[in-house]
C-alpha positions as CSV (number, residue, x, y, z in Angstrom):
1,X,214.7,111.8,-5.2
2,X,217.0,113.9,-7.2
3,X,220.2,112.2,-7.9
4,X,222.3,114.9,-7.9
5,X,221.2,116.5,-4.0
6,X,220.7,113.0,-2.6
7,X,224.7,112.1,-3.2
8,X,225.6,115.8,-3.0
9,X,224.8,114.8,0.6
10,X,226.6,111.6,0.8
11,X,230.1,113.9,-0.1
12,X,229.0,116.3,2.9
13,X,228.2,113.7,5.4
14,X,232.2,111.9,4.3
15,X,233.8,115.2,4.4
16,X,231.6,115.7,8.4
17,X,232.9,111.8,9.0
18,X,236.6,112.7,7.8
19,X,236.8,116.1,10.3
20,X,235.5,113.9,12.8
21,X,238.4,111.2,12.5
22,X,240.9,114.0,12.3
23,X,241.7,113.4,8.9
24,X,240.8,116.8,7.8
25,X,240.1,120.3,9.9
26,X,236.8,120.5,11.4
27,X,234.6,123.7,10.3
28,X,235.5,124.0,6.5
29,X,233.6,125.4,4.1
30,X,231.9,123.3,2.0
31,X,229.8,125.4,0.4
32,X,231.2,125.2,-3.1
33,X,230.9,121.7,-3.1
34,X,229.0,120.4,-6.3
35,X,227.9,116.8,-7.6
36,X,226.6,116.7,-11.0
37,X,227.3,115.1,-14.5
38,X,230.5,115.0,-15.3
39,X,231.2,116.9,-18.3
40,X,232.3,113.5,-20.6
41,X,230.1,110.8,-20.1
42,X,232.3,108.7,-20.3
43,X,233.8,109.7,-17.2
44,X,230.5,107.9,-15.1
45,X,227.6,109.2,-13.9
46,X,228.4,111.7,-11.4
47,X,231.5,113.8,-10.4
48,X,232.2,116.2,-7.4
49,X,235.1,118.2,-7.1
50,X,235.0,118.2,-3.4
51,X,238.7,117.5,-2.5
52,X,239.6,120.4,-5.2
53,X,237.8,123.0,-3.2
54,X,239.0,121.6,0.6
55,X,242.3,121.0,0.1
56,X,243.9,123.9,0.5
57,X,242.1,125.0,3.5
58,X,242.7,121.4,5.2
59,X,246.1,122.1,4.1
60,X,246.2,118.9,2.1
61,X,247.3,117.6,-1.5
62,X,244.4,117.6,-3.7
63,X,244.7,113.9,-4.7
64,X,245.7,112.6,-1.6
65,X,242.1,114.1,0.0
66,X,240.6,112.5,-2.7
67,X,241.7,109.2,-2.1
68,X,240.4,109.9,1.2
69,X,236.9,110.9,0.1
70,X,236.7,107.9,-2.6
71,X,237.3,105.1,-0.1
72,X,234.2,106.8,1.7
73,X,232.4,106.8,-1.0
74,X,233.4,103.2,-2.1
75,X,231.5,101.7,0.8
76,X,228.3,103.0,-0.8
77,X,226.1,99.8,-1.7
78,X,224.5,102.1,-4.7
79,X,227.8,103.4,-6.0
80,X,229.7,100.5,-8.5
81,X,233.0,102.5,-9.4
82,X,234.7,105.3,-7.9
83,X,238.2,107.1,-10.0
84,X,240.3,109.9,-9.6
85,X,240.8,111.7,-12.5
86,X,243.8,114.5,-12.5
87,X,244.5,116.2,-10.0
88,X,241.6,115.0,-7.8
89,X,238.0,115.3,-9.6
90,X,236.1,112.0,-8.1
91,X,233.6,110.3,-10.6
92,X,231.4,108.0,-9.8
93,X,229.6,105.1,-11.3
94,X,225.8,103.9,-10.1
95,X,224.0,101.0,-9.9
96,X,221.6,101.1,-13.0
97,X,218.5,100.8,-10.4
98,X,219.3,104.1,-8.9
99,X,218.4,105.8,-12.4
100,X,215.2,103.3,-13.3
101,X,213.5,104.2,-9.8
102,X,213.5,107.6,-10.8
103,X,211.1,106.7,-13.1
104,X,208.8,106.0,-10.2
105,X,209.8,109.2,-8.6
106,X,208.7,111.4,-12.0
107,X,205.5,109.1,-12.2
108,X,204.4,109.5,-8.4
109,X,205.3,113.5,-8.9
110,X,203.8,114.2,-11.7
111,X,203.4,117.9,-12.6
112,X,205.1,118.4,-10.0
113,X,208.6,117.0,-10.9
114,X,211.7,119.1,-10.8
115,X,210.0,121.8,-9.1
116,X,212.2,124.1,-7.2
117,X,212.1,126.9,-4.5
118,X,215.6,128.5,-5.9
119,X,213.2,131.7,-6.9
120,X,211.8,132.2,-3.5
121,X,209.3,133.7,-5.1
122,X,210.6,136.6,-6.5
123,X,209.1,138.8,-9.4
124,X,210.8,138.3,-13.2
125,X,208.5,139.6,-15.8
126,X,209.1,138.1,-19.1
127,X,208.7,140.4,-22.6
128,X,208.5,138.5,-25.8
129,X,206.4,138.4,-29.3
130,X,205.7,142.2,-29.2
131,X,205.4,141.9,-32.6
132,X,204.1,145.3,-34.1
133,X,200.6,145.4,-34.7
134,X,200.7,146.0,-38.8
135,X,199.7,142.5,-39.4
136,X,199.1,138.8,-38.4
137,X,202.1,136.9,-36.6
138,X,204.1,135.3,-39.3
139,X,206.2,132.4,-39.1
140,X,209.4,133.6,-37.8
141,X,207.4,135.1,-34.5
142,X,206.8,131.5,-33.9
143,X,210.5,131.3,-32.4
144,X,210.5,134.2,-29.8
145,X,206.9,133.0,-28.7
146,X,208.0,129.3,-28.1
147,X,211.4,130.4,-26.4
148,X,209.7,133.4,-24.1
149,X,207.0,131.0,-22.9
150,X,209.2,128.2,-22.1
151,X,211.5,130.4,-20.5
152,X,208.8,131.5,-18.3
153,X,207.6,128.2,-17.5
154,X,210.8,127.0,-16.3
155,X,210.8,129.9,-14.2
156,X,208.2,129.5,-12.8
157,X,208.9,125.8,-12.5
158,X,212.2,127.0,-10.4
159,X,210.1,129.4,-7.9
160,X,209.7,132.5,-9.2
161,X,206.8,134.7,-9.6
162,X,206.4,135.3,-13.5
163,X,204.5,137.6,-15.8
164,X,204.4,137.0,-19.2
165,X,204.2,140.4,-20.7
166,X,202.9,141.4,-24.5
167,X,204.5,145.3,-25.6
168,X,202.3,146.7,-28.4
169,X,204.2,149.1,-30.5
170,X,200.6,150.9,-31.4
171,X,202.4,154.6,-31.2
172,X,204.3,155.9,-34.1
173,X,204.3,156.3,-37.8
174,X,204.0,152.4,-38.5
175,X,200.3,152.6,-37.1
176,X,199.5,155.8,-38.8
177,X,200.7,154.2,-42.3
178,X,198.7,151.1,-41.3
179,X,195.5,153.2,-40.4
180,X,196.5,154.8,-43.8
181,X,196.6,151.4,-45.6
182,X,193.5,150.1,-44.0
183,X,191.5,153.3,-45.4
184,X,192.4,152.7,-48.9
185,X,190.9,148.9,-48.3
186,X,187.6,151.0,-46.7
187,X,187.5,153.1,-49.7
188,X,187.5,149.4,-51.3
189,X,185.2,147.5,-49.3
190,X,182.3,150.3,-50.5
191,X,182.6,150.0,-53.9
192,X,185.7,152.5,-55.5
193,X,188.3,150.8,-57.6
194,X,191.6,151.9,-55.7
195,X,194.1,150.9,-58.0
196,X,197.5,149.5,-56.8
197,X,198.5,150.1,-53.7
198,X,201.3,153.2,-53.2
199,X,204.6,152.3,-52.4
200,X,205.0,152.5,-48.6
201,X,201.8,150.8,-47.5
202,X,200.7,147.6,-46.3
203,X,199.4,145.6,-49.4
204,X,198.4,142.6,-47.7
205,X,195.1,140.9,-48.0
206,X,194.6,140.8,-44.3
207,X,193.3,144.5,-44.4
208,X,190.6,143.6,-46.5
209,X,188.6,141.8,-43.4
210,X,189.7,144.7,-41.3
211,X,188.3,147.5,-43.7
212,X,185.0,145.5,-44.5
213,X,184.6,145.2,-40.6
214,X,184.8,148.9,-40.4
215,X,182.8,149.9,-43.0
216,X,179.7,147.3,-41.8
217,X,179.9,149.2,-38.1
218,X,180.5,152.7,-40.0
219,X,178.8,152.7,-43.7
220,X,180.5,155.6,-45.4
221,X,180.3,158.1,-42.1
222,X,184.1,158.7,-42.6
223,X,184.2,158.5,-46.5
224,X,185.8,161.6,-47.9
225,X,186.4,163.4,-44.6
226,X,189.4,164.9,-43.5
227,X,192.5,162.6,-42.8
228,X,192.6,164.4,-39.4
229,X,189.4,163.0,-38.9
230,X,189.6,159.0,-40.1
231,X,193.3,158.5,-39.2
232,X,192.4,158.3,-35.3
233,X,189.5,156.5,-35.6
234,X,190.5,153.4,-38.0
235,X,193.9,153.6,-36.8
236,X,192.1,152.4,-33.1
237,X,189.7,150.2,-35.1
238,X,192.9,148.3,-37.1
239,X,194.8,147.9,-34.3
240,X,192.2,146.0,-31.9
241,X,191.8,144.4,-35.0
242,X,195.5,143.4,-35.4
243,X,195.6,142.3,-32.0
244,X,192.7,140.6,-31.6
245,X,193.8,138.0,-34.0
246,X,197.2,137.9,-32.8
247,X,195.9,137.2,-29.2
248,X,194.2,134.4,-31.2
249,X,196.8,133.0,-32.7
250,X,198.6,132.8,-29.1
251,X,196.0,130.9,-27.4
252,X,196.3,128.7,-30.7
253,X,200.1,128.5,-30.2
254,X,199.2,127.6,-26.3
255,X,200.8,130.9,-25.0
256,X,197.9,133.2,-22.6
257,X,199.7,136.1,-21.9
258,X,199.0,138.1,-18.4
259,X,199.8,141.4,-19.7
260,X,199.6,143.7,-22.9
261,X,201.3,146.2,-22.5
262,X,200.4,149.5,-24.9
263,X,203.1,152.2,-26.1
264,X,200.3,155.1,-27.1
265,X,199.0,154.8,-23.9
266,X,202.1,155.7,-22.3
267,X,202.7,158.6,-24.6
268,X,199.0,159.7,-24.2
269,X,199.7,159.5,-20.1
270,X,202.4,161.5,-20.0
271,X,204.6,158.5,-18.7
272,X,206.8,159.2,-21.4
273,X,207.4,162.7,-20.9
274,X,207.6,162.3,-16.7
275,X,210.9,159.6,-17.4
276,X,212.0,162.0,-19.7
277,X,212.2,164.4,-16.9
278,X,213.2,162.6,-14.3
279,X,216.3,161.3,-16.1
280,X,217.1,164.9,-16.7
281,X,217.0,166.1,-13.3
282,X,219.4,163.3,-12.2
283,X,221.2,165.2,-15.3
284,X,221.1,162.2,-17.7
285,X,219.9,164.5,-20.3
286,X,222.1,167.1,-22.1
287,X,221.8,168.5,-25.9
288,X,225.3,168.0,-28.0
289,X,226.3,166.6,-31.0
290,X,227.3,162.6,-31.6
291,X,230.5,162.3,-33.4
292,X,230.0,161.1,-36.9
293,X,229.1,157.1,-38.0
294,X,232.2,154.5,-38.0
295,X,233.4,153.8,-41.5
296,X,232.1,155.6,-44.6
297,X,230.3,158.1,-43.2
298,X,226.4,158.8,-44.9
299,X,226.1,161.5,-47.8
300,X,223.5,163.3,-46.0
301,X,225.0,163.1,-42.9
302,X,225.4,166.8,-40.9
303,X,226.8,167.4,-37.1
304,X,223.8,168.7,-35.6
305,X,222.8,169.5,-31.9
306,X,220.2,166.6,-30.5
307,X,218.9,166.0,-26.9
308,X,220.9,162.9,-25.6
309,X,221.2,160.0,-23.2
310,X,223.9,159.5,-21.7
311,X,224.0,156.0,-22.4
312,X,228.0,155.8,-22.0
313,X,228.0,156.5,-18.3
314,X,226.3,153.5,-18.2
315,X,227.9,150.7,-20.4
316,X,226.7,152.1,-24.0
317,X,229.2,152.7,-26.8
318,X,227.2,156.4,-28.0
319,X,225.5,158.1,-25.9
320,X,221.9,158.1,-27.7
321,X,218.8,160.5,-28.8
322,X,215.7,160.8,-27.4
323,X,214.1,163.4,-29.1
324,X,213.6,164.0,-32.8
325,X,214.1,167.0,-35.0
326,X,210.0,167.4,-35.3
327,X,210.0,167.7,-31.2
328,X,208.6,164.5,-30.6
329,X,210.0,161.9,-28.8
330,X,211.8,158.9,-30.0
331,X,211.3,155.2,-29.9
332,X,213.8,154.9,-28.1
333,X,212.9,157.5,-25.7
334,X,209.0,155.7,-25.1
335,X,211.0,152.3,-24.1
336,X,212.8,153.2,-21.8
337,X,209.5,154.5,-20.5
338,X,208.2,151.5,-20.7
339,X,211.1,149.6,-18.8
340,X,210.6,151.9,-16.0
341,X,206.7,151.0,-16.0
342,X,208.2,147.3,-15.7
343,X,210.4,148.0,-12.9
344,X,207.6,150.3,-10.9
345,X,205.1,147.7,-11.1
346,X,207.7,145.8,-8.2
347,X,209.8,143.6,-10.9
348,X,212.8,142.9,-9.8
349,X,214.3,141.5,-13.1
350,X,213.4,142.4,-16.6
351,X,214.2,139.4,-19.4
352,X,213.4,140.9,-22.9
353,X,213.6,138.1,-25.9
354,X,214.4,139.8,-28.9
355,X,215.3,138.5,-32.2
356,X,219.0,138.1,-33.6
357,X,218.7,141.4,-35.7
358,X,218.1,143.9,-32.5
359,X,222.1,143.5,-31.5
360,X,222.0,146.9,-31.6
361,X,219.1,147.5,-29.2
362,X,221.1,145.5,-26.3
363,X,223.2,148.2,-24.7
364,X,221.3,150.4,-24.8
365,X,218.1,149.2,-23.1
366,X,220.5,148.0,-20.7
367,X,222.4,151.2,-20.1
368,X,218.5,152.7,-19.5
369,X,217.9,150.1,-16.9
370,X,220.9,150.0,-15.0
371,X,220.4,154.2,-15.0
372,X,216.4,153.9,-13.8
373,X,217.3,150.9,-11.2
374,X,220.5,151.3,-10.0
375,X,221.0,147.5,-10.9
376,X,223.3,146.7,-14.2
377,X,221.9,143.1,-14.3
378,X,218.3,144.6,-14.2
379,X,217.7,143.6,-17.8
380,X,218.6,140.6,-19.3
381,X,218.0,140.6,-23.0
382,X,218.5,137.6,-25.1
383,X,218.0,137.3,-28.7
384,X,216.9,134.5,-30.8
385,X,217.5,133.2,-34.3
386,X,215.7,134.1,-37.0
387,X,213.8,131.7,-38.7
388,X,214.9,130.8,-42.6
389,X,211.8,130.1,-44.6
390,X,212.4,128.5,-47.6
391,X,210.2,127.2,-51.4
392,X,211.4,125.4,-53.0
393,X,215.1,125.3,-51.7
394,X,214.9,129.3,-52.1
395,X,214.7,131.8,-49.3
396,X,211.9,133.8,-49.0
397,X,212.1,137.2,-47.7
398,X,209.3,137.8,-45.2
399,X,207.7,141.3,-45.2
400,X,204.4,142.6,-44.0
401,X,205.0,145.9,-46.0
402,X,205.7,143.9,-49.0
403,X,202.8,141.7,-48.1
404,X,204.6,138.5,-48.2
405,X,205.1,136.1,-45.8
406,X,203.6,132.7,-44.0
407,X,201.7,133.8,-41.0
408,X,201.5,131.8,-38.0
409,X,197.7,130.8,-38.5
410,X,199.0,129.0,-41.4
411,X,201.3,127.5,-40.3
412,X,199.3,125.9,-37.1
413,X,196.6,124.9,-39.9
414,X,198.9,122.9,-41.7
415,X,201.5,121.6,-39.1
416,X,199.7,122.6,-35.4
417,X,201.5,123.6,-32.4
418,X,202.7,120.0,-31.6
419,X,205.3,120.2,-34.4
């Protein structure tokens, strides 16, 4: 039995009882009507604030309809106390019984407790981790996993219909400089002394295992060839790597995702390019020039003509590019792409669980949305905290370009997922 329903029809059966007396108007609404916890505890178990929401259209004093409901609900065997607090809130005490047989309730349930049809089984797909693919998860991916995944279990808990949805960011010049970084380590792994690693790369370790794998499938087929030749070709082979043991480190974490979603294959589809269009032929496209940064404006900043979203029309603060100065398109340009893949595929609401430092993505992913769906709830996007990861009562900065960081394999080794 849930509490909260069960008395929630006591009040609507007193309020049927008091029309049918004539102390009140038959035929009022009563659909605002609430019983939950009262806000202090102290207050008693439950509250309702039934005779604040009927009494104006029964044309009585708040209190005085109170008083009315509370003797009703005084003649409940299960209900100790009953007080009016204000100017008519009803609280309500139980008889400690009530809550101890809901033990029984939750036991006899099981799995099955607190489930709820309030979803009706609509379609919410749930984006979160989507942690590039430059490296192992680290720590502070933890947070968003745990929070995405129980967000979609209570979903699903509540009725809905839920995919839990992985974006891999596998387009773009991160990958290129990882491919770039993991052919250094393949030059390694067959014998030539590399030296340090150049500024810009990924130094980690973790390549090492990737590069060694390569080479034993490839020998030296791609030593000293052309970059335009190796750069596809590992960059592929690192990133199945990358994800592979991230996908690992899920099923570790107890998250199975239903989806992976991939970025270069939207590009390489032409998805990218088709949005692109068809935002610009509902003339949401347009070349100008943005006005200049807030505050100190940048040395090497210029006014110069860029193909634009307009983003303002639809709840944005700028409107924003989506093309760069090379031609190509911008991040930017291949999500909101990939928000309309989302929405195609028959979602009706898009949640997206970002960390705290993407404040600045919210608008306009949102602005995209609401433009694609016509809806401007479409997208919720919520952002967690980071997580603070200290030695010796120190913060640690965690970078996978710098190569430092805890990753989450680690940390399941020494902790697991219980804690």
């Amino acid at each position: 039995m849930n509490i909260y329903a069960h008395f929630e029809n006591e009040i609507r059966t007193i309020i049927t009882s008091l029309a049918e007396s004539g102390v009140i108007p038959a035929g009022l609404d009563a659909s605002r009507i609430t019983c939950e916890a009262p806000r202090d505890p102290g207050h008693g178990d439950l509250a309702t604030n039934a005779a604040m929401v009927l009494a104006k259209p029964a044309g009585m004093n708040p209190r005085q309809l109170a008083e009315a409901i509370a003797e009703k609900l005084g003649q409940i065997t299960s209900i100790t106390e009953v007080t009016i607090a204000g100017p008519g809130f009803i609280n309500m005490r139980l008889e400690l019984r009530q809550w101890q047989e809901r033990v029984n309730d939750i036991l006899a349930a099981g799995m099955a407790w607190g489930e709820s049809r309030i979803g009706d089984g609509k379609t919410v797909n749930v984006e979160y981790v989507s942690a590039n693919p430059t490296g192992p998860l680290h720590a502070a991916h933890a947070r968003g996993a745990i929070i995405g995944d129980a967000m979609a279990a209570l979903l699903e808990k509540a009725g809905y219909t839920v995919t839990r949805e992985y974006y891999i960011n596998d387009a773009g010049s991160q990958v290129d400089t990882l491919a770039r970084s993991a052919y250094l380590r393949y030059r390694e792994a067959l014998g030539e002394d590399i030296g340090e690693i150049p500024q810009g790369f990924y130094p980690g370790d973790y390549l090492k295992d990737t590069a060694a794998s390569f080479a034993k499938i490839h020998g030296d087929a791609y030593l000293n060839k052309d970059e335009s030749e190796w750069l596809p070709v590992i960059r592929a082979f690192a990133i199945e790597d990358m994800m592979a043991g991230i996908k690992h480190d899920l099923i570790r974490l107890g998250i199975k995702m239903d989806r992976f979603s991939s970025e270069r294959a939207l590009v390489d589809e032409g998805t990218v390019d088709k949005t692109m269009a068809s935002l610009a032929k509902k003339g949401l496209i347009y070349e100008g020039v943005l006005e200049p940064p807030k505050g100190k404006i940048p040395d090497d900043w210029e006014p110069r003509e860029q193909t634009l979203f307009k983003a303002t029309d639809f709840g944005d603060d700028i409107d924003r590019p989506i093309k760069k100065s090379d031609g190509t398109w911008t991040y930017f340009a291949s999500d909101v792409a990939y928000h309309l893949d989302k929405l195609s595929r028959g979602s009706a609401r898009l949640i997206n669980i970002r960390g705290a430092d993407h404040g600045g993505y919210v608008k306009r992913m949102q602005a995209a949305v609401y433009a694609m769906s016509g809806d401007k709830k479409a997208l919720d996007l919520r952002r967690c905290q980071l997580v603070n990861l200290m030695d010796n009562g120190k913060p640690v900065k965690m970078s996978k370009r710098a190569g430092t960081f805890v990753t989450l394999s680690d940390v399941l080794d020494s902790v697991g997922k219980e804690n």
